[in-house]
N, C-alpha and C positions, 0 to 999 in steps of 0.2 A: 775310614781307616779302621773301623772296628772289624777285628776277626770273626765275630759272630755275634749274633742278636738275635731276639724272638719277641716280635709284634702279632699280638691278637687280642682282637675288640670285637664289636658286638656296636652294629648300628643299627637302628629302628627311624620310619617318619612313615608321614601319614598327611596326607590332607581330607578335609571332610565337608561338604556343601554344607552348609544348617539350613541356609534359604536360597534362593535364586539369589539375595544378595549378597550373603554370607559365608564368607570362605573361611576355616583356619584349618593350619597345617603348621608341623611343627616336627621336631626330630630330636633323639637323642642317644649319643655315644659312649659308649667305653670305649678306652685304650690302656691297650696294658703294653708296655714297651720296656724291653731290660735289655742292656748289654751282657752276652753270656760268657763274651770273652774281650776286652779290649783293654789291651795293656799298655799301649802308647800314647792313652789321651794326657792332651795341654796340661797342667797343675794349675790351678790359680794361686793368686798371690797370697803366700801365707799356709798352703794346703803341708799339714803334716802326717795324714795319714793318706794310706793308699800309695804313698810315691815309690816308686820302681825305680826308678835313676833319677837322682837329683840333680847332677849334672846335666842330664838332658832334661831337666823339667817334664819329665813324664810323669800318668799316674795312672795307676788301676782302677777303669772305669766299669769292669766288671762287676755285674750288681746293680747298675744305677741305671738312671732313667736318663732319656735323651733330652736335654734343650726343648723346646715350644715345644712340648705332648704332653698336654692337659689330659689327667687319667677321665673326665667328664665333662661333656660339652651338651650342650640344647640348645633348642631356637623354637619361639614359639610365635605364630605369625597371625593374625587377623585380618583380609581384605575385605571391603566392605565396599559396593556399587549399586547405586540408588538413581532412578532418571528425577530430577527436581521436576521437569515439565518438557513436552515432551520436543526442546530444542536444548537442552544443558543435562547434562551427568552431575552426580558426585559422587567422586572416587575417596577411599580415604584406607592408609594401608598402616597396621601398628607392629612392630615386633619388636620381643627381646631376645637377649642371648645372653647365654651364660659361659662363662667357662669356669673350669677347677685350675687350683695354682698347676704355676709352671718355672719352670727354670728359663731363662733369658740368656744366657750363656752358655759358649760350647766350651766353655772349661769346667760346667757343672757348677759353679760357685755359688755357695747358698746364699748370700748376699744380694744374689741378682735374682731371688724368687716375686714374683709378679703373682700378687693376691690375686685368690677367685673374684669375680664379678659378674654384673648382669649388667648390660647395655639396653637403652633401649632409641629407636628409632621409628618415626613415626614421617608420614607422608599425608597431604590433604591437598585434594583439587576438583576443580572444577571445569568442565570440558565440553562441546558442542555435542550435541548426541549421534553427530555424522563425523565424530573423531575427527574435525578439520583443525582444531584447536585446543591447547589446554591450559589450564596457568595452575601451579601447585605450589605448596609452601611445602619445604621438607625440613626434618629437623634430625639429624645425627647425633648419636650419642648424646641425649637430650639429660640421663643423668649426669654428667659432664667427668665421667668415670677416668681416670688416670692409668692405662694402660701400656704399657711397656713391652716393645716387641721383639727385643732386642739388645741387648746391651756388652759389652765386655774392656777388660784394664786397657787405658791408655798404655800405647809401646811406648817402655824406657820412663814411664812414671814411676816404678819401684826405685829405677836406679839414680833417676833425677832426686829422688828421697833419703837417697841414702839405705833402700832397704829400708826404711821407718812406716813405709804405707806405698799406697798407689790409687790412682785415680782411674774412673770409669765412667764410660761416655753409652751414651744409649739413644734408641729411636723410640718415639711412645706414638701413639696412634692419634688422631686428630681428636681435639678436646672438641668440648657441644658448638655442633653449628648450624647456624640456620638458613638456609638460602630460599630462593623466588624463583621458579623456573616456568618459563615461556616458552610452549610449543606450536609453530604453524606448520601446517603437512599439505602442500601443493602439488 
């Protein structure tokens, strides 16, 4: 709905051998993202400046930044592949990631800002050296970071309130988790 916008960033990655066992590779973004004109965005709840028609709950998003576009993101990654003997592998993969704040909300509402953070995730296994089989432990989001991917007001919570407040529901991305995975290839 916006009339006009200017997105321009600058991405860089790179992967680099260190050894026949050692891989890392890793990237990282700018994003610059502004509304140049958008005069009919949502208002959220309580929003006193920028409104355009009050009645229509519009407001002037002109200026601002889009919802999920972190101005800085990276990923930096480690694989590591070793033969223990010469019938078993071991694999073992590390990476983080980063992101810079974000807004979580398509009404812009600074309320729904979602701190920077670093993730990290890690994989370890162990595997036949003729690929027939593997068993790995994987662990996700291992610092157990609280991330938010999404969120916006509950419809008719302001007015269930009386106008006094309003309530807001949101998606957050899976907290730390560990699993066991088993591969057979026949």
């Amino acid at each position: 709905n916006a009339a006009k916008a200017t997105v321009q960033g600058l991405e860089l990655d790179g992967r680099w051998a260190l050894t026949n066992s050692l891989t890392v590779s890793g990237g990282l973004s700018y994003l610059d993202f502004e509304f140049d004109s958008y005069k009919n965005g949502q208002c959220y709840f309580g929003q006193t400046e920028s409104v355009v028609d009050a009645a229509n709950d519009t407001c002037d998003f002109s200026g601002q930044r889009q919802a999920a576009t972190p101005e800085w993101t990276a990923n930096l990654s480690a694989d590591y592949e070793v033969e223990i003997n010469e019938h078993l592998n071991f694999r073992a993969v590390v990476d983080a990631i980063y992101s810079d704040e974000y807004l979580t909300s398509p009404t812009l509402d600074p309320r729904t800002v979602q701190d920077s953070y670093v993730k990290f995730n890690a994989r370890v296994a162990v595997a036949s050296s003729d690929d027939k089989w593997e068993v790995a432990l994987i662990g996700k989001n291992l610092t157990d970071e609280q991330i938010l991917t999404y969120s916006s007001e509950v419809p008719l919570s302001s007015t269930l309130t009386g106008g006094a407040g309003t309530a807001y529901y949101g998606f957050y991305e899976r907290p730390r988790s560990l699993a066991v995975q088993g591969t057979v290839r026949f």
